[in-house]
N, CA, C and O atoms as a printed pandas DataFrame, in Angstrom:
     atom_number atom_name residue_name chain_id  residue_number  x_coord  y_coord  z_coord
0              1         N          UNK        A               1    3.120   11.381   -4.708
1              2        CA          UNK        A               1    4.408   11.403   -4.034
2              3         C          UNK        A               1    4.992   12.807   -4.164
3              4         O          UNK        A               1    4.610   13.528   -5.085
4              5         N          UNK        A               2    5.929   13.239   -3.254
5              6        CA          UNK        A               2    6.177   14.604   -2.959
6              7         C          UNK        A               2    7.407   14.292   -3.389
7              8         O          UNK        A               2    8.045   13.582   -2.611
8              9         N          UNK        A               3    8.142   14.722   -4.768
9             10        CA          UNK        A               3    9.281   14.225   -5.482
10            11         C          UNK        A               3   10.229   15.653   -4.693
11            12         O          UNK        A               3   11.363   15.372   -4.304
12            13         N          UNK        A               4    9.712   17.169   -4.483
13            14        CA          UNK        A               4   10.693   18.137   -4.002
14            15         C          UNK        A               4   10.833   17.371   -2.061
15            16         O          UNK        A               4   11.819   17.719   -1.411
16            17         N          UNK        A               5   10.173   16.760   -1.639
17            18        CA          UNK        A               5   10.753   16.128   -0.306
18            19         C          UNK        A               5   11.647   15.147   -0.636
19            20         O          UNK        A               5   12.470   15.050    0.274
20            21         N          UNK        A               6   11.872   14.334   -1.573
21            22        CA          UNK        A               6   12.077   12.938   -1.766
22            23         C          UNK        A               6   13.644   13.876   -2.234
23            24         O          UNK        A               6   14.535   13.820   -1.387
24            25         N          UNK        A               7   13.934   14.662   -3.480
25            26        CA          UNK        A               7   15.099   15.504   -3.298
26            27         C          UNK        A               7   15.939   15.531   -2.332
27            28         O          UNK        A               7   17.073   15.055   -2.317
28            29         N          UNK        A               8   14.955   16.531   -0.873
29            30        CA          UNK        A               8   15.711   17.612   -0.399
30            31         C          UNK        A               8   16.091   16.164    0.664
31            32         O          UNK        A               8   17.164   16.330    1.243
32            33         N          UNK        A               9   15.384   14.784    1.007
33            34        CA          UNK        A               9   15.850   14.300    1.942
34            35         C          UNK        A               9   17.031   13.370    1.382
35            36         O          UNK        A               9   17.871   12.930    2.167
36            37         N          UNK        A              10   17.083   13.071   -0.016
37            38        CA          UNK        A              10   18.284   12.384   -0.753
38            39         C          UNK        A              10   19.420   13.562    0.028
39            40         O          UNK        A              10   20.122   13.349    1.016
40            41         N          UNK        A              11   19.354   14.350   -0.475
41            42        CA          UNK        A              11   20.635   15.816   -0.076
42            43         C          UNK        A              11   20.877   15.807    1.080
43            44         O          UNK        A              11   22.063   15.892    1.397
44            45         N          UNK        A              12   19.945   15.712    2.039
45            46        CA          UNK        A              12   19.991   15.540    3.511
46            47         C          UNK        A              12   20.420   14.465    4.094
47            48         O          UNK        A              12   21.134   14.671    5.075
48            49         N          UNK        A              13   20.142   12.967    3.705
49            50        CA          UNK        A              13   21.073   12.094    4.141
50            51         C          UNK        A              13   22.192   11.537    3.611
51            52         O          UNK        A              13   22.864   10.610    4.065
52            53         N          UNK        A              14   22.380   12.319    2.385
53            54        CA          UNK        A              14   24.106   12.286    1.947
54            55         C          UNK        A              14   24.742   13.270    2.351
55            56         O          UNK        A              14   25.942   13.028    2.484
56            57         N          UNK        A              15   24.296   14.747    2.718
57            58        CA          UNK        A              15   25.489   15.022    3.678
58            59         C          UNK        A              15   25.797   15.031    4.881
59            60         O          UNK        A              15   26.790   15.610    5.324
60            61         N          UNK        A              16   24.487   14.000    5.956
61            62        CA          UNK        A              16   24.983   13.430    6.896
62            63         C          UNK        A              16   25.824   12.273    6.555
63            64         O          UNK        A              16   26.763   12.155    7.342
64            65         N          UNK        A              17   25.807   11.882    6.148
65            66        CA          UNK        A              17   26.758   10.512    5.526
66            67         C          UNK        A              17   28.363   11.028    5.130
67            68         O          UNK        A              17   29.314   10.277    4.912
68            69         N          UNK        A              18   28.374   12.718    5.100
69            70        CA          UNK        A              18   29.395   13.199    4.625
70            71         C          UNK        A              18   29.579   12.477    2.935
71            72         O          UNK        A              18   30.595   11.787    2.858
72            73         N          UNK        A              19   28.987   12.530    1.998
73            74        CA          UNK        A              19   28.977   12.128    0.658
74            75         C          UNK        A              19   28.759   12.499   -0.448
75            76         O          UNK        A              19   27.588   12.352   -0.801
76            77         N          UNK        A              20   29.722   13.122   -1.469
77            78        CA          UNK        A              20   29.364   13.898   -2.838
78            79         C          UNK        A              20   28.369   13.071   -3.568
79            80         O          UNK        A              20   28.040   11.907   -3.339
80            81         N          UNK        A              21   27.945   13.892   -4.499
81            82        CA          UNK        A              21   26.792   13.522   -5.342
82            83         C          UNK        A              21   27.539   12.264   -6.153
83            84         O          UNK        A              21   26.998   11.186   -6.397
84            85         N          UNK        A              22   28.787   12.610   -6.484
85            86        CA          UNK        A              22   29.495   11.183   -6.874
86            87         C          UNK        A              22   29.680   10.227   -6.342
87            88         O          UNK        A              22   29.583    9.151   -6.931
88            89         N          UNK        A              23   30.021   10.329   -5.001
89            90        CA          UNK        A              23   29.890    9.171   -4.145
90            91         C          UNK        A              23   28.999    8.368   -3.816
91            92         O          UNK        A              23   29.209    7.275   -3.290
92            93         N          UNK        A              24   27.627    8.963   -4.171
93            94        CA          UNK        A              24   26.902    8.389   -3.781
94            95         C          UNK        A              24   25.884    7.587   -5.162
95            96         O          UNK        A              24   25.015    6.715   -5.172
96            97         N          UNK        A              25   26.816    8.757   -6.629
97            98        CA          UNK        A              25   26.101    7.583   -7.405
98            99         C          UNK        A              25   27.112    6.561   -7.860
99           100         O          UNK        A              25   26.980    6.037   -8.966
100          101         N          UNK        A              26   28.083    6.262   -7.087
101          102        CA          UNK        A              26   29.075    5.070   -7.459
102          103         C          UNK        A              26   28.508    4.255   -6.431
103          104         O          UNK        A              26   28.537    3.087   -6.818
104          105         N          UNK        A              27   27.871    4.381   -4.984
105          106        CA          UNK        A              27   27.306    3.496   -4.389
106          107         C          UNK        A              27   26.038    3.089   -5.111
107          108         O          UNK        A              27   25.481    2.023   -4.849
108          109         N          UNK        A              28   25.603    3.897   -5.977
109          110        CA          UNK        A              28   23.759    2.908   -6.146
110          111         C          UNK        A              28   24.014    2.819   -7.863
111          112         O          UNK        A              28   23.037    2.321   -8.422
112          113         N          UNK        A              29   24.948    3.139   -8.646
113          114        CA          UNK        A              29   25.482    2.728  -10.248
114          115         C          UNK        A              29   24.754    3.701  -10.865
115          116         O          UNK        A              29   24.299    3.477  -11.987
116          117         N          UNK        A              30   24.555    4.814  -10.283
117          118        CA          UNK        A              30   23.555    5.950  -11.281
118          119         C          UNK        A              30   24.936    6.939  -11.255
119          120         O          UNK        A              30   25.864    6.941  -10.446
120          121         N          UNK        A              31   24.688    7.848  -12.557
121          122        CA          UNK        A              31   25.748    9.205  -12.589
122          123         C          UNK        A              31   24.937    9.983  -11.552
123          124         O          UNK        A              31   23.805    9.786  -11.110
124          125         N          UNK        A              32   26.150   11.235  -11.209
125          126        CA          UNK        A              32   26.258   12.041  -10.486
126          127         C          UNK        A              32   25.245   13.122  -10.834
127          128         O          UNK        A              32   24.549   13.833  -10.109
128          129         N          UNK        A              33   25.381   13.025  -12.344
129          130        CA          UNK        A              33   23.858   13.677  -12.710
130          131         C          UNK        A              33   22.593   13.619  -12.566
131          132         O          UNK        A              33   21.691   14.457  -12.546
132          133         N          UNK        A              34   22.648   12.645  -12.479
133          134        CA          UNK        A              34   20.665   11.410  -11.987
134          135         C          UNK        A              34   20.717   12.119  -10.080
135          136         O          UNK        A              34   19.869   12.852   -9.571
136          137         N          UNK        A              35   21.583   11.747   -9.631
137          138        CA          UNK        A              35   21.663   11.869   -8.335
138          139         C          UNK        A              35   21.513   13.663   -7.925
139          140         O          UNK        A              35   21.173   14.087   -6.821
140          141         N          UNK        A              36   21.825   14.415   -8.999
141          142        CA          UNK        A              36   21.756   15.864   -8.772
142          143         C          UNK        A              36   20.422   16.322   -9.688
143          144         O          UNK        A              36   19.939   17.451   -9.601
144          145         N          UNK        A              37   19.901   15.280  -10.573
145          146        CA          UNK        A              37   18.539   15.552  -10.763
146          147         C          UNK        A              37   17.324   15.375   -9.488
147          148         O          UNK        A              37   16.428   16.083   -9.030
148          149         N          UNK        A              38   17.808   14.162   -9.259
149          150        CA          UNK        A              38   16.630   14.181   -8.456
150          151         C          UNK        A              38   16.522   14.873   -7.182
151          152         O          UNK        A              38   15.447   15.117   -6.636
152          153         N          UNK        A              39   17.649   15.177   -6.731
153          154        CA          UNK        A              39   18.245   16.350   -5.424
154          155         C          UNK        A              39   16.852   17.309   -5.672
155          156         O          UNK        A              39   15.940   17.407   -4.850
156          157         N          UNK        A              40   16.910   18.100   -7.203
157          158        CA          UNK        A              40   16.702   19.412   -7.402
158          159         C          UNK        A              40   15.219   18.927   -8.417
159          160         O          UNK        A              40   14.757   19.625   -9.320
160          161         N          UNK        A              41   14.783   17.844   -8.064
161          162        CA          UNK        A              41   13.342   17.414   -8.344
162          163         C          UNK        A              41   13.492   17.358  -10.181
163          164         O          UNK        A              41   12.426   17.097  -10.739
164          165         N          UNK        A              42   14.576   17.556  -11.009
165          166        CA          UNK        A              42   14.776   17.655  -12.387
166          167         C          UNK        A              42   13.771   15.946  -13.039
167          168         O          UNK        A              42   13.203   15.765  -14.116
168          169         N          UNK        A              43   13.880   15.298  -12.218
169          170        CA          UNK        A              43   13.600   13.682  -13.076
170          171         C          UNK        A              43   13.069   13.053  -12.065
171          172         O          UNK        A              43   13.440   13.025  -10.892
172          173         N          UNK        A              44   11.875   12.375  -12.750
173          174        CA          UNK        A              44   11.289   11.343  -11.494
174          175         C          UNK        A              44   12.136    9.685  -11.347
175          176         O          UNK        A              44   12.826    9.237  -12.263
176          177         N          UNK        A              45   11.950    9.093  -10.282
177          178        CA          UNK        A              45   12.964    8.353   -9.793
178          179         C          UNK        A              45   11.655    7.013  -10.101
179          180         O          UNK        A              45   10.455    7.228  -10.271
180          181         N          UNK        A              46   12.352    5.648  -10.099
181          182        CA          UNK        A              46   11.939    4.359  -10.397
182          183         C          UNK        A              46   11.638    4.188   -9.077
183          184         O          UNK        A              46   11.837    5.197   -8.399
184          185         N          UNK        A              47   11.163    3.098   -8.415
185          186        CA          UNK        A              47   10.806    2.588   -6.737
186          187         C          UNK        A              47   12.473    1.709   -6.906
187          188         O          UNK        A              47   13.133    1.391   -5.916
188          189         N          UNK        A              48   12.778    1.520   -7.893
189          190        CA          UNK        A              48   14.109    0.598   -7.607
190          191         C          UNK        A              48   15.493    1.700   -7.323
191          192         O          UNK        A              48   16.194    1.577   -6.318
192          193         N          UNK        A              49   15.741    2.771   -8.375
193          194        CA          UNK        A              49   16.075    3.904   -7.567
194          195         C          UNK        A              49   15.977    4.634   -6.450
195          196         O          UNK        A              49   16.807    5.425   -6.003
196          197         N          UNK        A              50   14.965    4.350   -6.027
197          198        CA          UNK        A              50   14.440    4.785   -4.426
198          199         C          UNK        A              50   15.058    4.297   -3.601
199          200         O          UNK        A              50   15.648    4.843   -2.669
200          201         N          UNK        A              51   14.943    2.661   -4.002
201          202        CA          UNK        A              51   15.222    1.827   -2.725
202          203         C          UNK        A              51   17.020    1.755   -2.570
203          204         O          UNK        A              51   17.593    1.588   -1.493
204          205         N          UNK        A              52   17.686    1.917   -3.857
205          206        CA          UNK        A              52   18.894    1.289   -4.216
206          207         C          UNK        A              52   19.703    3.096   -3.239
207          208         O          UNK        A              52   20.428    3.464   -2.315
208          209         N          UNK        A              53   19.158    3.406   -3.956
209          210        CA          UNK        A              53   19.512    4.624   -2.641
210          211         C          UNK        A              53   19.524    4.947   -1.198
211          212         O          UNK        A              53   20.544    5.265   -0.586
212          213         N          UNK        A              54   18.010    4.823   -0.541
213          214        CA          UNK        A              54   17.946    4.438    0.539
214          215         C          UNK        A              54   19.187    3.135    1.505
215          216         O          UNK        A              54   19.853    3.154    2.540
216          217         N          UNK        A              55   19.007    2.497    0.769
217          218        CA          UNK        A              55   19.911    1.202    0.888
218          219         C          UNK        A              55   21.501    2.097    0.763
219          220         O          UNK        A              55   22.243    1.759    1.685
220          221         N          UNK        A              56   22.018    2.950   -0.008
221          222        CA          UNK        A              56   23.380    3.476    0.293
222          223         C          UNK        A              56   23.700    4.178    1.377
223          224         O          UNK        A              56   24.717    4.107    2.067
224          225         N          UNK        A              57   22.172    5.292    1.547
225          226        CA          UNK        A              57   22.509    5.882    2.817
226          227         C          UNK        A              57   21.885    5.020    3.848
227          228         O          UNK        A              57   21.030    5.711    4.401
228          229         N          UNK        A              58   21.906    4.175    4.216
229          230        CA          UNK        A              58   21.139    3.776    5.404
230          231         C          UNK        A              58   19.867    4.151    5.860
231          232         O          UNK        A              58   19.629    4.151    7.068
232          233         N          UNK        A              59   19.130    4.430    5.138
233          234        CA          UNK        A              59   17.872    4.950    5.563
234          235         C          UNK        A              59   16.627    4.124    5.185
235          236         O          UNK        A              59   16.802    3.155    4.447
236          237         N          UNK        A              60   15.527    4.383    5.571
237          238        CA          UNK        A              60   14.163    3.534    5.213
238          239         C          UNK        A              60   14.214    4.094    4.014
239          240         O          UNK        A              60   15.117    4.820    3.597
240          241         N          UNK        A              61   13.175    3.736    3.409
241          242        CA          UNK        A              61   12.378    3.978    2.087
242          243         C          UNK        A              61   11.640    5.321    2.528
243          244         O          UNK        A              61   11.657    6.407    1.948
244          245         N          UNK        A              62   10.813    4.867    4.023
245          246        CA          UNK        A              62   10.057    6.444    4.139
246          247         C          UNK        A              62   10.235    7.221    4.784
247          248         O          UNK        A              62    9.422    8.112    5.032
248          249         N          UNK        A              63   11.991    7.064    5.517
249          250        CA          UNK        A              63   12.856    8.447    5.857
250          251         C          UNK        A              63   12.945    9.120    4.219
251          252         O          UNK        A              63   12.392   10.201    4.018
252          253         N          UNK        A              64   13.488    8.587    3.369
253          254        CA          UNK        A              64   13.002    9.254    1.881
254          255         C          UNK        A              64   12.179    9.772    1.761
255          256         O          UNK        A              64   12.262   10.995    1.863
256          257         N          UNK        A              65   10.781    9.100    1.446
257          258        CA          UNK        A              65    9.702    9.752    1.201
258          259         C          UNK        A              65    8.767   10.904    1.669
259          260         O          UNK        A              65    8.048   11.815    1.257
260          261         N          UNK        A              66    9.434   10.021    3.275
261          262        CA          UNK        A              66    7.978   11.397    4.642
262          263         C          UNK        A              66    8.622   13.090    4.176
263          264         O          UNK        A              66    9.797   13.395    3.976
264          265         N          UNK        A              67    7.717   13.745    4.121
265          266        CA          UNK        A              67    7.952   15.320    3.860
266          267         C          UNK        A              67    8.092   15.754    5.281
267          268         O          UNK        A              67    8.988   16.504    5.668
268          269         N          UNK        A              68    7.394   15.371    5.851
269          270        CA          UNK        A              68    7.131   16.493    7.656
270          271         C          UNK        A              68    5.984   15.638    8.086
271          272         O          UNK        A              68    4.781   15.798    7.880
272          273         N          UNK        A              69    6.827   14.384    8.939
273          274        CA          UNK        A              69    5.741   13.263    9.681
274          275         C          UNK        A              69    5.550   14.098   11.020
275          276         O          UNK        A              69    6.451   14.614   11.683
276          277         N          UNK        A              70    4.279   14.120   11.258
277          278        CA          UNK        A              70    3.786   14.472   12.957
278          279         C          UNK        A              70    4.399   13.552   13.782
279          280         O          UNK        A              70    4.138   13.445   14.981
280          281         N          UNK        A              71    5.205   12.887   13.186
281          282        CA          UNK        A              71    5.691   11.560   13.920
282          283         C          UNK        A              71    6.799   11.099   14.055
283          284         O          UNK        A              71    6.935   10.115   14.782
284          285         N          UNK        A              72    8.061   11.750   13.308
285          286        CA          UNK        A              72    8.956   11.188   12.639
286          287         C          UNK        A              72    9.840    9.690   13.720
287          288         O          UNK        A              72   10.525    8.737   13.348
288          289         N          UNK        A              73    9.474   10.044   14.815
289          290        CA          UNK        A              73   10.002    9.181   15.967
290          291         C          UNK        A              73    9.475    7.468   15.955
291          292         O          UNK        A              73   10.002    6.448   16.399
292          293         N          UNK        A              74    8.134    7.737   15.191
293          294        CA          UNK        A              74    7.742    6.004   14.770
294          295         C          UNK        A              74    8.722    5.544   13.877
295          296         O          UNK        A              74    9.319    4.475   14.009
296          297         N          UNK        A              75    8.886    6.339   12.981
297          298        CA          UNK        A              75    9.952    5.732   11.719
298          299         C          UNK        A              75   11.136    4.738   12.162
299          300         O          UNK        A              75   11.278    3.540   11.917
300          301         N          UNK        A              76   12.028    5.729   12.976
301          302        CA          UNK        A              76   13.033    5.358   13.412
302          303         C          UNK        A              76   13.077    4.635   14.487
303          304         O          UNK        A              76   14.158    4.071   14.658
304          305         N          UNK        A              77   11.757    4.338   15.781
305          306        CA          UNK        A              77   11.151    3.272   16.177
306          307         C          UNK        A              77   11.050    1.962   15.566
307          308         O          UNK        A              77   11.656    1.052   16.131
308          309         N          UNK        A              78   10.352    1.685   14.447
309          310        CA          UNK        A              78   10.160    1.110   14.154
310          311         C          UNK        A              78   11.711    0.327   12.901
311          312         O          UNK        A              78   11.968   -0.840   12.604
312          313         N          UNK        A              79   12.064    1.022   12.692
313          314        CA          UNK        A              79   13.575    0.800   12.173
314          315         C          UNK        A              79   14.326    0.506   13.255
315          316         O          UNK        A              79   15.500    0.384   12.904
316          317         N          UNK        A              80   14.189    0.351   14.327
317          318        CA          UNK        A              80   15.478    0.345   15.373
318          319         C          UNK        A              80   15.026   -1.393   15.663
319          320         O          UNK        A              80   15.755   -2.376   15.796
320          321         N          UNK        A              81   13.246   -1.240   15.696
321          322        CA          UNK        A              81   11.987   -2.642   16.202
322          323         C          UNK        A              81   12.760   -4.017   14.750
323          324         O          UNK        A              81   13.018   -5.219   14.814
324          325         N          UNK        A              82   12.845   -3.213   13.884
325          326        CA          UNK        A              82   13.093   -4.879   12.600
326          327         C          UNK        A              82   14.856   -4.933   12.808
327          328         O          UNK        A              82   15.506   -5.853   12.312
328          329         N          UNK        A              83   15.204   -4.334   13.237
329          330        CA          UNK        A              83   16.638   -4.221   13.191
330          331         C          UNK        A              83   16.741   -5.223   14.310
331          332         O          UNK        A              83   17.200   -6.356   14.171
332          333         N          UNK        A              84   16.423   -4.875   15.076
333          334        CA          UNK        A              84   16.591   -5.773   16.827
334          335         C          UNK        A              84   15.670   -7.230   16.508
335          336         O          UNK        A              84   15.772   -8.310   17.090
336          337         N          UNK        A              85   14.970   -6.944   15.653
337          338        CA          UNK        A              85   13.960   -8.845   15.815
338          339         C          UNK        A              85   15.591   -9.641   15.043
339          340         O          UNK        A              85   15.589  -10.865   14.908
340          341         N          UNK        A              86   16.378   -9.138   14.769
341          342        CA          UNK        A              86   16.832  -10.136   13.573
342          343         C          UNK        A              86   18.028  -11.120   14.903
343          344         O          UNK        A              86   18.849  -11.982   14.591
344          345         N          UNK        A              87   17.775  -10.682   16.133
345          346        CA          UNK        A              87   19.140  -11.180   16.622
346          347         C          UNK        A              87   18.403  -12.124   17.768
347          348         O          UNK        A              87   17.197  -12.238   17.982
348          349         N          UNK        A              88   19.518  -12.761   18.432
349          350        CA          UNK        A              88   18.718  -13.906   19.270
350          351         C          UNK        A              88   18.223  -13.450   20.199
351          352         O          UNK        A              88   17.920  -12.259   20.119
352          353         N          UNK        A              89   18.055  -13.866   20.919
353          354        CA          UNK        A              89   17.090  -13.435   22.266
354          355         C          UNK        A              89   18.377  -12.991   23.254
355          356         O          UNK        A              89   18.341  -11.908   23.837
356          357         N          UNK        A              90   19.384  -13.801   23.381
357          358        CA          UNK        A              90   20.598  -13.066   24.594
358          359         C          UNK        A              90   21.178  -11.733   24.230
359          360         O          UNK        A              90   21.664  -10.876   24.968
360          361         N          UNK        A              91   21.008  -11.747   22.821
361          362        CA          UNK        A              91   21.395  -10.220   22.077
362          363         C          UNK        A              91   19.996   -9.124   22.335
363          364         O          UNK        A              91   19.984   -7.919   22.586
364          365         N          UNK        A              92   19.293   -9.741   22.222
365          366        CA          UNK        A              92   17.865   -8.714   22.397
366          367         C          UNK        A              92   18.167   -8.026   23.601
367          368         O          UNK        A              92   18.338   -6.812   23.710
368          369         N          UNK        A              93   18.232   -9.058   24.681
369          370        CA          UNK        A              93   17.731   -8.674   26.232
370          371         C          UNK        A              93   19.056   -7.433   26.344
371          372         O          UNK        A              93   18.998   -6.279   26.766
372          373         N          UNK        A              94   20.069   -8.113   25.854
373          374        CA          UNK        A              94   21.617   -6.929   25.908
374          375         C          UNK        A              94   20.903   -5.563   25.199
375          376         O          UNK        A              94   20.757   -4.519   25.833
376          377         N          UNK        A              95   20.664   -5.657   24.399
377          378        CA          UNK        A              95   20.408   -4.453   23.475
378          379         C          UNK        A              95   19.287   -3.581   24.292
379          380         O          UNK        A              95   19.231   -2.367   24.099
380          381         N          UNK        A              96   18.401   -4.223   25.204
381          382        CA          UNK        A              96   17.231   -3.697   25.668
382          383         C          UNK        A              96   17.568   -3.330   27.271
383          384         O          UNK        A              96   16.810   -2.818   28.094
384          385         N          UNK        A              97   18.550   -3.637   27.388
385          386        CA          UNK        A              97   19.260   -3.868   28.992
386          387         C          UNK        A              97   20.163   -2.269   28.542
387          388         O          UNK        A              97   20.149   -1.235   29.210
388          389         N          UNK        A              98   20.765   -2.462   27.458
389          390        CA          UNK        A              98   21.701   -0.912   27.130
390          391         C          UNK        A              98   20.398    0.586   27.142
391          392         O          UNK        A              98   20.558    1.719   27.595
392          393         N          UNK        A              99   19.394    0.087   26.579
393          394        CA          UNK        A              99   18.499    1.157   26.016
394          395         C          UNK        A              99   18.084    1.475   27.697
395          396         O          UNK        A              99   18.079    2.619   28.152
396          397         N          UNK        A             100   17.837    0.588   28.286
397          398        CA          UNK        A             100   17.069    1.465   29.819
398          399         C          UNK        A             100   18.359    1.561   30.752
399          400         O          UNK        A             100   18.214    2.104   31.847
400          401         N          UNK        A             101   19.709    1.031   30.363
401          402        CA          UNK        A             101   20.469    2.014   31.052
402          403         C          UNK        A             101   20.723    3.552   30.540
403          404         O          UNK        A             101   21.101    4.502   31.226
404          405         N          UNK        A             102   20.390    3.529   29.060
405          406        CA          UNK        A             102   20.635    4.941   29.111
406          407         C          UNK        A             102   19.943    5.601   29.366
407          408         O          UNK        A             102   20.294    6.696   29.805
408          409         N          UNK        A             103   18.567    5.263   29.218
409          410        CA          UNK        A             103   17.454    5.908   29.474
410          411         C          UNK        A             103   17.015    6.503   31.126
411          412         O          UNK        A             103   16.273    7.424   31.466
412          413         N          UNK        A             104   17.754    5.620   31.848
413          414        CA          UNK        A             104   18.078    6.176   33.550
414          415         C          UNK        A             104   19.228    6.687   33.490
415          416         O          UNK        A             104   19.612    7.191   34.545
416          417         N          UNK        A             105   20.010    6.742   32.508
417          418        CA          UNK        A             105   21.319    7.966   32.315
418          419         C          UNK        A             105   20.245    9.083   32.033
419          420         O          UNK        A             105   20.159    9.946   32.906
420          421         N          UNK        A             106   19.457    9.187   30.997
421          422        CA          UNK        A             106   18.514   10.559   30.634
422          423         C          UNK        A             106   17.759   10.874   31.622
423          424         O          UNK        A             106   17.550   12.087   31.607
424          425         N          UNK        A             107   17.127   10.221   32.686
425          426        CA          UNK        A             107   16.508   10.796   33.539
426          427         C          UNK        A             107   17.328   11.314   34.830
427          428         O          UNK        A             107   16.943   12.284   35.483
428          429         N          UNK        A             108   18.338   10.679   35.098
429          430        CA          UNK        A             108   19.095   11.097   35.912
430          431         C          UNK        A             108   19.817   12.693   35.286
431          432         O          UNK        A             108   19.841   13.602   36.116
432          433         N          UNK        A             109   20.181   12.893   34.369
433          434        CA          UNK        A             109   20.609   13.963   34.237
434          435         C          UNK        A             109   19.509   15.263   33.918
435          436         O          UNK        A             109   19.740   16.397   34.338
436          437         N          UNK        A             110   18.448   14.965   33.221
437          438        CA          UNK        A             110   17.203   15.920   33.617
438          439         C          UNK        A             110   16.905   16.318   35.136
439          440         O          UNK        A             110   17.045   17.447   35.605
440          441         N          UNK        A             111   16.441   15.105   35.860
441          442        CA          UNK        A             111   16.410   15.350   36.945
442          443         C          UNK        A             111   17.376   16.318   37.586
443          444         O          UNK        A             111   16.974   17.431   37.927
444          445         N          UNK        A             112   18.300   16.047   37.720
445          446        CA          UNK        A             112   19.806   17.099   37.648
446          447         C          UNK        A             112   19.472   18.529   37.826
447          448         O          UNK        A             112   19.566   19.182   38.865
448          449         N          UNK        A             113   19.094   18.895   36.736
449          450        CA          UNK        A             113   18.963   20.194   36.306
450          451         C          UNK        A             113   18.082   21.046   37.662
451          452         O          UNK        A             113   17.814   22.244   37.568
């Protein structure tokens, strides 16, 4: 495991989250210190620390982990894919009815250009 990625992406999705190192260890019950160790790779982290984190910022487990995916667009694919199974089917078709209107919003405005 790549503990200096696993750091720099803790740092990275707490300050999209807009969130001090305190804030974010009052969301997962670790000090501000644990949370600025592992930022700066000082201490290796438990899988329950991993997750209890992930889980504050909203993120997967392997938006954490990935260093530089050739891919990063499956991740969040596939996070958008378990997110959407959880709802009924009249919510699906809505949710999938919004995605290809915007998506002929994106081609319409490329086209544009």
């Amino acid at each position: 495991m790549d503990y200096v990625a696993l750091g720099k992406n803790i740092k990275k999705y707490r300050k999209i989250q807009g969130l001090l190192q305190k804030d974010l260890a009052a969301m997962t019950n670790y000090s501000d210190s644990y949370i600025g160790q592992l930022e700066n790779n000082r201490t290796t982290p438990s899988l329950e620390a991993i997750v209890s984190i992930a889980n504050a910022l909203n993120v997967t487990v392997d938006q954490l982990l990935v260093k530089d995916s050739k891919f990063p667009e499956k991740i969040y694919l596939k996070d958008i894919s378990d997110r959407i199974e959880k709802y009924s089917l009249d919510k699906k078709l809505v949710v999938c009815d919004m995605i290809v209107s915007l998506l002929d919003h994106f081609d319409k405005y490329d086209s544009s250009k």
